[in-house]
N, C-alpha and C positions, 0 to 999 in steps of 0.2 A: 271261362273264355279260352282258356288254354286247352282244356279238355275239346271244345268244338272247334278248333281250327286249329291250332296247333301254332308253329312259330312261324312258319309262311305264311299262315290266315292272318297271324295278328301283324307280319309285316306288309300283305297287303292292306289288308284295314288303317294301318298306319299312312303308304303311299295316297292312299286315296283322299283321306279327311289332308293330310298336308297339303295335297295339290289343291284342294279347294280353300282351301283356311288361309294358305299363307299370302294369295293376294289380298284378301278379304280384309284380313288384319292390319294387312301392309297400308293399303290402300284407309279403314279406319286411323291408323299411326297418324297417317298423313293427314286426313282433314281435320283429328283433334290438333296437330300441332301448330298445322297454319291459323286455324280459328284461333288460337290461343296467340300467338305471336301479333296477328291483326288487333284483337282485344288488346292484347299489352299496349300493342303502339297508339290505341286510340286511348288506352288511360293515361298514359307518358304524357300526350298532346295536352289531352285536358286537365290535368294535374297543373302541368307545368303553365298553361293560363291561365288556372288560378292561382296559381304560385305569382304568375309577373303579377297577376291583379291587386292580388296583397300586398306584395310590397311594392308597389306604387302607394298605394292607400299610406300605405306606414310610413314613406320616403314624404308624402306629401303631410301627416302629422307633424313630421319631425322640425319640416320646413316651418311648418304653420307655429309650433311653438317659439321655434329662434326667430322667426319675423315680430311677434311678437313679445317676446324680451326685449327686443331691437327698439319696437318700437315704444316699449316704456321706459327705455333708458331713455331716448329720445325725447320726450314729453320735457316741456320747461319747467312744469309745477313741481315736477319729483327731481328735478337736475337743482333749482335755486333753494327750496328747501331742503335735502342733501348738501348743499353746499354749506347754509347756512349753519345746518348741524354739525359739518364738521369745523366750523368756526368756534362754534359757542353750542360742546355736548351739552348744558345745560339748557338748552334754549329750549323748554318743555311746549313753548306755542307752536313752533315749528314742527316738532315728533309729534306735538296730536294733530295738524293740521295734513300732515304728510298720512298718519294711521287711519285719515277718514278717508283720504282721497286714496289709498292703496286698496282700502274695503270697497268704495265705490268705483275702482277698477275694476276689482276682484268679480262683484256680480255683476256686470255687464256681462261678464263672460261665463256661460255656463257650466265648462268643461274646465275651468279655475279652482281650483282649492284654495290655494294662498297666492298673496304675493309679499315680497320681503325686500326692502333693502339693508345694506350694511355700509358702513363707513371704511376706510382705504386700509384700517387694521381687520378686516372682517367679521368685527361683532355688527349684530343685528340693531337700527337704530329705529325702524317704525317694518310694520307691518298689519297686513290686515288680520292674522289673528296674534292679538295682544301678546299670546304664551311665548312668542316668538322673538321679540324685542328683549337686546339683552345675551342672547345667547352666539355662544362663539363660529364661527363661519368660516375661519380662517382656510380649512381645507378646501372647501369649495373655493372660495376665493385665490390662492394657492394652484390650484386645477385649471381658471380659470385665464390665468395671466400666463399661465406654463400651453393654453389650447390658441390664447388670440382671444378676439373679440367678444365671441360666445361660446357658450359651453354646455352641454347636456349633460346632468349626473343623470348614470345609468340607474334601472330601478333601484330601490332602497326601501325598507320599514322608516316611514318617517319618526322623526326620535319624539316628534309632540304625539299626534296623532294614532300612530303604530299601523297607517297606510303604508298601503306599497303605491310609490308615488315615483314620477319623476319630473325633474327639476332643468328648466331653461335658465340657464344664469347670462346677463350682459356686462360688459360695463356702463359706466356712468359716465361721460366727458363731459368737460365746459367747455360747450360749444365756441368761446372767447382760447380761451388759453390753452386748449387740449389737457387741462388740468384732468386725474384720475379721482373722482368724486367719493367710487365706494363700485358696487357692486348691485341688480335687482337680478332676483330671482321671482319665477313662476314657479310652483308646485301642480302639477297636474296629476291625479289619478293613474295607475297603471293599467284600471280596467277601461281606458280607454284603447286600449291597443287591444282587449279582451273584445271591444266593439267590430273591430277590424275581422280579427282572425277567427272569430264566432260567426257572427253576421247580425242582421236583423231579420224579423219574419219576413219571410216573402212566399209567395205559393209556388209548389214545388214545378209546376209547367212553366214558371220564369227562369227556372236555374240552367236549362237547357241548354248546351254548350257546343260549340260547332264539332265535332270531332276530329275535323281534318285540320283543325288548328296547328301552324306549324311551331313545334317548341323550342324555345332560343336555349341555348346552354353554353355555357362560359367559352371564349375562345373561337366559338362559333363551331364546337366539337361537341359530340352524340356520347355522353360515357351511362351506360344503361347495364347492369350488373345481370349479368344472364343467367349464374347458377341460382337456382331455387331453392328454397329453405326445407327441410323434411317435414313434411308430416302426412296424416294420414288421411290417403287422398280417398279414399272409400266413405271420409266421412267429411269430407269439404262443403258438405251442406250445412254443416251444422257446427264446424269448428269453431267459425268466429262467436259461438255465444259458450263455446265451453272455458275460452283463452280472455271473455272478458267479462267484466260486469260492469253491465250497462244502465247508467241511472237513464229514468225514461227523459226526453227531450222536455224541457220549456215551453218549447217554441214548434211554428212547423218546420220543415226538414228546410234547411238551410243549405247556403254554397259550400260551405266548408264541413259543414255535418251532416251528408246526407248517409242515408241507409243505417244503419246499424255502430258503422264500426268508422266511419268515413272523420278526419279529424284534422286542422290545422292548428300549429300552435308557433312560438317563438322560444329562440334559446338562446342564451349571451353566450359570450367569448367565455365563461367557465363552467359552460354545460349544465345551463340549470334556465327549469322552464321560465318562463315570463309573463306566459299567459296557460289557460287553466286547462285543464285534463278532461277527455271526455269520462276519464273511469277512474278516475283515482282524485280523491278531494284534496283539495291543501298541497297542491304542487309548486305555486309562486316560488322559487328562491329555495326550494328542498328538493325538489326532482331533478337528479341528473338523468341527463342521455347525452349517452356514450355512445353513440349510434354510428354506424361506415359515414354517411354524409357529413355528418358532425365532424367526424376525424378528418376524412375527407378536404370540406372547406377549412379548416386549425390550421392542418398541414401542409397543404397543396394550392389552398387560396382558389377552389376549382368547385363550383354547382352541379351538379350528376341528379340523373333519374337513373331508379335502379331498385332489384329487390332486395331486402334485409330486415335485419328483425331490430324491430323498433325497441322504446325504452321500457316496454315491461316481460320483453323477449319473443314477443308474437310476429312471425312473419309477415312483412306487411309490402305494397308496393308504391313507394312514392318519390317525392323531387325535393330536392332543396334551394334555394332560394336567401343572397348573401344581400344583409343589410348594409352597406359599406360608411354609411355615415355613423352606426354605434356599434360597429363590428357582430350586429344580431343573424341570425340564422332561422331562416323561415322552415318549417317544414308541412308537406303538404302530404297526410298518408290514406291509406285506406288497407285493412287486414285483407290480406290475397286470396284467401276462403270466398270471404264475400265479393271480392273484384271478379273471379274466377270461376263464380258459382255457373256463369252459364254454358262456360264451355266444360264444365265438369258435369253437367247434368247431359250435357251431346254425350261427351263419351262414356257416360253409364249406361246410355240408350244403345252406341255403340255396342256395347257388350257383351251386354244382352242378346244383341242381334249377331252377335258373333257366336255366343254360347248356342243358342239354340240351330244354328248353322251346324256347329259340331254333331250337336244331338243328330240331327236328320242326315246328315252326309254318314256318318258312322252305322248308324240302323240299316243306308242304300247299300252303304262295302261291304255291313257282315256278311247278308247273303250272298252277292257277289262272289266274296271270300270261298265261301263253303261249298260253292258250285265248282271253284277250283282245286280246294285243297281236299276234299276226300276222295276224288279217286287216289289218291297220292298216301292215302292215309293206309292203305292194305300195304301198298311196296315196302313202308317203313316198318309195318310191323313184320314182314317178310325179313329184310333188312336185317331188324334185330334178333331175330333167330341165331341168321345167321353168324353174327360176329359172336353169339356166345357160344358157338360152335356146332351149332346145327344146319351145316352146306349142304345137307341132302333136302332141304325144303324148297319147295317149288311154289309156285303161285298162279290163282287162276285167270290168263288171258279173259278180260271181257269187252274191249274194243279194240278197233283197229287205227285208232288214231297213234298217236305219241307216246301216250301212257300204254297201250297196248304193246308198241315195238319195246317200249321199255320193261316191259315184263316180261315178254321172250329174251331181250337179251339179260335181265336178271336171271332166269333158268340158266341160259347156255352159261353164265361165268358161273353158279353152285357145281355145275358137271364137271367146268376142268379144275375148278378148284380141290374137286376130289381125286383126280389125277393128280396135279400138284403138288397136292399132301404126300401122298405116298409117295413119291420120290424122294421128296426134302427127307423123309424118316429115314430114309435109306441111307443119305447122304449124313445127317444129322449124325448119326448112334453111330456111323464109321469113326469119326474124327478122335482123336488122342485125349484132346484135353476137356474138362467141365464147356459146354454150351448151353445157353438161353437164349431166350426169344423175349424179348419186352413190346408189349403194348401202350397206348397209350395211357400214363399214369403208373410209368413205369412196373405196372404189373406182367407175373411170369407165364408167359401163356402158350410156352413147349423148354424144352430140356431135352438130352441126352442124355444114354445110360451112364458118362463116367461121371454126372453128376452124382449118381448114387453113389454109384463104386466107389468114388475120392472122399465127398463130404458125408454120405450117409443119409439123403432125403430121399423119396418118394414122390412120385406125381401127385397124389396127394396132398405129400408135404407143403409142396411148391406153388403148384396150379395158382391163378388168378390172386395169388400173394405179395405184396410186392419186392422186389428185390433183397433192396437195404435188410427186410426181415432178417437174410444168415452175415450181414456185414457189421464186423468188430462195432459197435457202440462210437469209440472214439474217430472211426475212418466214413463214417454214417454222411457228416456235411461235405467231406469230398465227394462221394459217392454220388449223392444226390445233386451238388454244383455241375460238376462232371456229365452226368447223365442229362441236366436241363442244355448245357450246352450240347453235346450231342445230340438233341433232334433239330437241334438249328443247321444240323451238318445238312449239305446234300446229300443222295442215295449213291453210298460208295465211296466215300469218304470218311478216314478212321478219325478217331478221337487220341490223341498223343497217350501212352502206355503209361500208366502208374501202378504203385504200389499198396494192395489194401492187404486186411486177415479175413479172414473169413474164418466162421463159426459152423463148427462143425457140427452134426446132429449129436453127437456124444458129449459136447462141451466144448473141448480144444479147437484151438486157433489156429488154421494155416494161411503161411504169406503166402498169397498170390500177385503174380502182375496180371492186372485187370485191362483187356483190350476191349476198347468197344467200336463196335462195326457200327452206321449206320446203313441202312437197308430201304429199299422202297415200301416194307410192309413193320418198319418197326425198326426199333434196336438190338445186335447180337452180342452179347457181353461175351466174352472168353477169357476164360480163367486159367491160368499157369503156374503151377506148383513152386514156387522159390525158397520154401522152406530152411531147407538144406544152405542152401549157398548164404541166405539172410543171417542164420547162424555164423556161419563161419567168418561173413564180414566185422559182425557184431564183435568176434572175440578180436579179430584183426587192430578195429577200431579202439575197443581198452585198450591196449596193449600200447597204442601209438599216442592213447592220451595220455597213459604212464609216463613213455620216456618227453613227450612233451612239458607235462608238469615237474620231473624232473631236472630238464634243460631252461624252463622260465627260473626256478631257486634257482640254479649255478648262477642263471646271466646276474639276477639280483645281487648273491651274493658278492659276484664280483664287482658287480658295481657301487656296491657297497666297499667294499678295499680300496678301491680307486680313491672313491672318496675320504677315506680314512688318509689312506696316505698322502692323498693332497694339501689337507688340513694339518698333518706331520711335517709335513717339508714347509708349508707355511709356516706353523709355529718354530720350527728350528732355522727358518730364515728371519721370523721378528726376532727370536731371540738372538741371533748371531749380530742383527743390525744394531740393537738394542744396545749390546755390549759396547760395540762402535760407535754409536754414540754416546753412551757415558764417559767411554775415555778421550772422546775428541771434545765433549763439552767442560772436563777437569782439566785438559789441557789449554783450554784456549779460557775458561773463565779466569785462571791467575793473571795473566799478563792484561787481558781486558779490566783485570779490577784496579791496576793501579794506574795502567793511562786514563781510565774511567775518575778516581780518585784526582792524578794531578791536573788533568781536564778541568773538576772540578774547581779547584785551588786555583788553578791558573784563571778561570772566571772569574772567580771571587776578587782575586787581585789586580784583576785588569781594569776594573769597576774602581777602583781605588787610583790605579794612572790615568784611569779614564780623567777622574775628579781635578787630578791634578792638572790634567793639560788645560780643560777649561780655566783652572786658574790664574798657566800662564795667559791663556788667550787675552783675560782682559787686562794683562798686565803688558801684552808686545802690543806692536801694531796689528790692528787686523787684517792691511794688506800687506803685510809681511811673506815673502816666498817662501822664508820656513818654516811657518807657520803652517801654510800650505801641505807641507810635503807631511808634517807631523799628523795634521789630521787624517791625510790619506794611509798613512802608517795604518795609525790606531784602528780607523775603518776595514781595514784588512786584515788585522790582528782580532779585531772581533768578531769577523763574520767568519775567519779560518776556526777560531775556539770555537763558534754555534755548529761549525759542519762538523769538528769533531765529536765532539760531544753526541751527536744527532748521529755520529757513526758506531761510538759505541754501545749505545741505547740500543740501534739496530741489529748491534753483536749479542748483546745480552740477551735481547729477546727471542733469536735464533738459538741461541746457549739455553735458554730456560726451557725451550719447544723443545730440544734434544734429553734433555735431564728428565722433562714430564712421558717423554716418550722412551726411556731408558728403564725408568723407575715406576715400579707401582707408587702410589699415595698411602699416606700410613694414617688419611684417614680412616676411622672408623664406621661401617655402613650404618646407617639409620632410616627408617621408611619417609621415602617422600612420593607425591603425587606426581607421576610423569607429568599427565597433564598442565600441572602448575608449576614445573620446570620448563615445561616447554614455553608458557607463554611468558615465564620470566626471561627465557633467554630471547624469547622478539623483543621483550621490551629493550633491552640489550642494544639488540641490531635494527630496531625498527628501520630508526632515520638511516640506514645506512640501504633497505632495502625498498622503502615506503615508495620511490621514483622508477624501481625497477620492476616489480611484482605485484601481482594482485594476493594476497593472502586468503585461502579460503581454506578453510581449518572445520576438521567433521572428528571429535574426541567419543573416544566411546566411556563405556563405563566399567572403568580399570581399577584395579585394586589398589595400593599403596605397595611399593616393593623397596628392600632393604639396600640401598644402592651409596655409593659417592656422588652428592649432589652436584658440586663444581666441577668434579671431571663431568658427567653425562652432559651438564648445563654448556662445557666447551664442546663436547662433539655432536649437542644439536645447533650450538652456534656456526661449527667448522660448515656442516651439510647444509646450513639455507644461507650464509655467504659466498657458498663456492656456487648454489642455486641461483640465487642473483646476480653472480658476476657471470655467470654463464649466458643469461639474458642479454641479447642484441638491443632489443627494445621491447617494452613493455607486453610483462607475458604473468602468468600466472604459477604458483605454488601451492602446493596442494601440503596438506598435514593431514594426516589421522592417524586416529589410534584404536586399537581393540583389542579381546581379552579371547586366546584360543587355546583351550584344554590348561594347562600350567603354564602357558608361557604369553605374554605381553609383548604386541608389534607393534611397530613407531613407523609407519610409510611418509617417508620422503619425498615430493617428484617434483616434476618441474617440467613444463613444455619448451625449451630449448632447444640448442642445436643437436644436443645428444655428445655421447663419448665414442669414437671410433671404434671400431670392434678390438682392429690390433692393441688400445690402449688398456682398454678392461684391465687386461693382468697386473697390469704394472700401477694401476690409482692406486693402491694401499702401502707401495714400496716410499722410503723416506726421501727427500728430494725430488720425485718424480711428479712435473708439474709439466699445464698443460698453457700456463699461462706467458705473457708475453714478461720480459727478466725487467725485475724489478719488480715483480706486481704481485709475488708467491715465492713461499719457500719450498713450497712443495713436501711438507710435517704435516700442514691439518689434515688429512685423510689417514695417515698411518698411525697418528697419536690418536686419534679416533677407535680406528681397528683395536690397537692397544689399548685403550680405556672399556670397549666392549668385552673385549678378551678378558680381560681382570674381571670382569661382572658375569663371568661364565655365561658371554652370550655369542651372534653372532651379529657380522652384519653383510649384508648382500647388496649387491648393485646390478641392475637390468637398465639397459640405454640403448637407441634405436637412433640412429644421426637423422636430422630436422625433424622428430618426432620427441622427445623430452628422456630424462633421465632418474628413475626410482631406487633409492636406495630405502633399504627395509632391516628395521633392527627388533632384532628378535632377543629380549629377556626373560629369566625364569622369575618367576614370582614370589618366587626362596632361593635365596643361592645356595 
């Protein structure tokens, strides 16, 4: 096809069959789809009246059986004998008198199984079949007084029998006293409902159904499910017997099973069938469906006609239908293959008639085609002459129409094209630097002599090759990015200058800056020698990353001293505070030990006048004035001991923070588990922080390290009390731990108010507190510092004001 028409042949061949096809198609689109939409709505209609027709039918069973429970509760013969039995359970004339009259209840009615009554405890005390009497009832009965009056058991396998039955239950009253007698049940058969949703025979020109029947649906709203199910619509004639297996009918085709696939059945409120299957045996009470409608009415309380795939996954189209007196679910379906078959058999004919439409329109355009497109077929091979460089070729004028002027003016552009040429050469081989010419496909399709001269190629070398061939390997993806850009330029606008190598015909590499022109007949690459200068930058460039990398050490190392000597003048300022407090804390612990001691004493003894004054007391009068005056003494004298005392308690324990912060411990180190220091020291402080913070604790998996357990256990007590009194209200603490290279970290934090920037320097100094007086000594932080310092570790503080506060302690895992 390509050889006789070429690409205008086949694009007119193409315009032609389009303009006839595509209303053709459009127009079949359309009347398969309205035919199909009217079919749906006329199966909707009649579905869904036989959908009401059913369950009317089943609405009026159900009535039928509670009327008549009703009315054998009613009955005097079963109400006086009932009663009499619950008088006198041994009254055996009575239970066989009541066991003939339930039997000859029983078959008056044909659609009866059993009937039963039971006494006000639930057991069974007569019925018409014997196995029956005796056995316990109490659920039912139980069901019964919990519904009212009467009550329907949903189907069941009877426990005698092993029918699937269902049961009408009433009460009993004494029509005299409204007394509660007992309970009569009916047993009815399930395949009574099997009679309903089956049919019986009837001849298939009876079943005929108005079509225009309007369908009722809940709320008095249309919910009809528009997406359709997949399958393979090629073979819609015949799906439905692939998707089922169909035992042959009983009977002739009925209301609810007509055709093939056509089916109604019932489902209770736990999705399991009720009545029997057209294709699958033994469904009573084993077959679920799980079906859209099923969910549907469960969840929503709401009836729809709609398509979906029924309970053995076969797409089907049908309505459902809610039984509201035993919460049953009617459904009424038919497989969509067979619903469908006859607007699927239109649009096969369609098809057909479209396919063969193509055929014939296609055969009228080829010729058409080809009356156009060969005179057209010489110019192009003219054409291609010439672009492969043969512009001295001419072509033979043979009309004088269009295609004619168009072949004279093919001639007259080959002539100035060879004018043309020869000026460009002239112009070309002057210019200084390497020039090319790019065609499309970036191949080289002219050059200039300092092409040779510089790189050392030939026109040979070059000719119709493409460019990238003499560019460096690694500058190849610029090259080519570069260049696709460049034809998108306009004629006469450059490409921004960059830098390639180019490969020279002996091997070596010269930098060039690569400029590329765009042109109205292609692209002009120009190439400029920067060799030289590339070098010298190159050496420029060392030379400036030397003293660079020389200038990053310095700055390092000096920042490295900075830091040395910071941690110098720290340590020469713990130690200097250190000293100042060992001799403020020997100085002040002497004279605290003995007002501490006679404080003591003086309690002890005061306990002893105390005793005594009680003695006088009951020895004076009790409204005595001086009496008076002596108890207020003593009351003053012993609340003045408790403050003192409580003052030098408060000296001592300031004296002891100084001593601990003065002095190493002469403990000896032993390995202990940070971890389980830590959480020894919350148990510590729990209640102290349990109303303030959330605790939320991430331990890693840390080694055992050789440390002082009661100092480290005080300076993780000091960091998560100064973290919770730092808490406004209720905020969170964080703990973790982890194990990096040699050394073991302990992160602190806390979401609080943060530490001031100005204050940073000064938390680890003694006394320096942030708290209001009285509430800190302003020691736990720097006794801290000092207990890490002994443990050759460090510890660091990061704080951010109303953002929180981390402090991070870094030990070695061997000191």
């Amino acid at each position: 096809m390509k050889n006789v028409l070429g690409v205008l042949g086949k694009k007119l061949l193409l315009y032609f069959v389009s303009i006839s096809l595509i209303p053709a198609t459009l127009l079949c689109c359309i009347h398969y789809l309205h035919n199909k939409k009217l079919l749906e709505t006329e199966l909707f209609n009649e579905m869904s009246l036989v959908g009401a027709s059913l369950s009317e039918h089943i609405n009026a069973f159900l009535v039928y059986g509670e009327n008549s429970a009703k009315h054998y509760a009613s009955d005097g013969f079963i109400r006086e004998h009932l009663e009499s039995i619950n008088d006198d359970t041994e009254n055996t004339v009575a239970i066989q008198a009541l066991n003939k009259y339930l039997q000859y209840k029983t078959s008056l009615e044909p659609r009866f199984r059993e009937t039963f009554t039971t006494n006000t405890k639930g057991i069974a005390v007569a019925s018409s079949n014997a196995q029956r009497v005796g056995m316990d009832m109490s659920q039912d009965l139980s069901a019964l007084k919990t519904k009212g009056g009467t009550f329907v058991k949903d189907v069941y396998p009877c426990d005698i029998t092993g029918e699937y039955c269902l049961t009408f239950c009433s009460s009993v009253i004494n029509k005299d006293t409204n007394e509660f007698l007992g309970m009569i049940g009916i047993r009815i058969l399930a395949a009574e409902l099997e009679s309903i949703t089956v049919g019986a025979k009837q001849e298939a020109s009876a079943l005929l159904l108005p079509a225009h029947t309007p369908t009722m649906y809940s709320e008095g709203k249309t919910n009809i499910v528009t997406e359709e199910p997949c399958f393979n619509a090629q073979d819609a004639d015949t799906s439905y017997k692939r998707n089922h297996t169909i035992r042959p009918p009983f009977e002739l085709t009925t209301l609810t099973r007509r055709g093939e696939t056509s089916e109604a059945y019932l489902v209770n409120k736990q999705r399991l069938m009720l009545t029997s299957s057209r294709f699958i045996d033994n469904v009573l009470l084993r077959q679920a469906v799980d079906t859209l409608p099923v969910n549907v009415l469960i969840s929503e309380g709401r009836e729809m006609a709609g398509i979906y795939n029924d309970y053995m996954g076969t797409p089907v189209i049908g309505v459902s239908k809610y039984i509201k007196p035993m919460g049953w679910i009617l459904l009424v379906e038919a497989d969509i293959a067979e619903a469908f078959k006859p607007v699927y058999r239109a649009r096969n004919y369609s098809i057909v008639i479209i396919v063969t439409s193509v055929f014939v329109i296609s055969v009228v355009a080829f010729f058409i085609s080809g009356r156009i497109v060969n005179p057209l077929k010489s110019l192009m091979t003219a054409m291609g002459k010439v672009s492969k460089g043969d512009i001295g070729h001419h072509i033979r004028v043979t009309s004088k129409d269009e295609l004619g002027e168009l072949a004279k003016g093919f001639n007259r552009m080959t002539t100035d094209l060879i004018k043309a040429r020869d000026e460009l050469r002239d112009l070309f081989d002057a210019a200084n630097d390497p020039m090319v010419t790019l065609k499309e496909g970036n191949m080289v399709n002219n050059m200039n002599s300092r092409v040779s001269e510089l790189f050392g190629y030939t026109q040979k070398d070059l000719l119709s090759k493409k460019i990238v061939s003499i560019i460096r390997k690694e500058d190849v993806p610029i090259v080519e990015e570069s260049l696709d850009n460049a034809w998108r330029l306009k004629p006469g606008e450059k490409y921004p200058m960059f830098e390639v190598g180019v490969m020279k015909k002996d091997g070596n590499v010269l930098v060039c800056e690569l400029d590329l022109n765009r042109t109205q007949f292609g692209i002009q690459p120009h190439f400029r020698n920067i060799t030289k200068r590339k070098l010298l930058e190159q050496r420029i460039l060392e030379e400036k990353q030397k003293l660079e990398a020389s200038n990053t050490r310095l700055q390092s190392l000096l920042a490295e001293l900075e830091r040395t000597q910071m941690q110098l003048l720290q340590s020469e300022k713990m130690a200097s505070l250190g000293q100042l407090a060992a001799g403020i804390a020997h100085e002040i612990n002497n004279p605290v030990g003995y007002i501490s001691s006679n404080l003591e004493w003086m309690h002890n003894k005061f306990a002893v006048i105390k005793a005594m004054l009680e003695e006088l007391k009951i020895e004076s009068k009790p409204q005595s004035r001086p009496w008076d005056n002596r108890k207020n003494i003593a009351s003053h004298m012993e609340k003045s001991i408790n403050e003192s005392m409580e003052g030098t308690r408060r000296i001592q324990s300031i004296v002891n923070s100084l001593r601990i912060f003065s002095h190493r411990s002469e403990d000896k180190p032993e390995p202990a588990d940070i971890n389980a220091e830590i959480e020894s020291a919350l148990n510590i402080i729990r209640n102290e922080i349990k109303y303030k913070a959330t605790l939320i604790k991430s331990y890693g998996n840390i080694p055992p390290i050789p440390c002082n357990r009661r100092q480290l256990g005080q300076v993780f007590m000091n960091i998560i009390l100064n973290a919770a009194q730092a808490l406004k209200e209720m905020g969170e603490i964080r703990i973790a731990t982890y194990r990096k290279d040699y050394f073991i970290f302990i992160v602190i934090s806390d979401n609080g108010p943060g530490i001031p920037e100005q204050d940073l320097p000064k938390i680890f100094e003694p006394f320096f507190t942030t708290k209001e007086p009285g509430m800190g000594t302003g020691l736990g932080l720097s006794i801290a510092y000092n207990i890490i310092a002994s443990h050759n570790g460090t510890i660091e503080v990061d704080s951010k004001v109303n953002t929180g506060t981390t402090f991070t302690i870094k030990l070695p895992v061997t000191i």
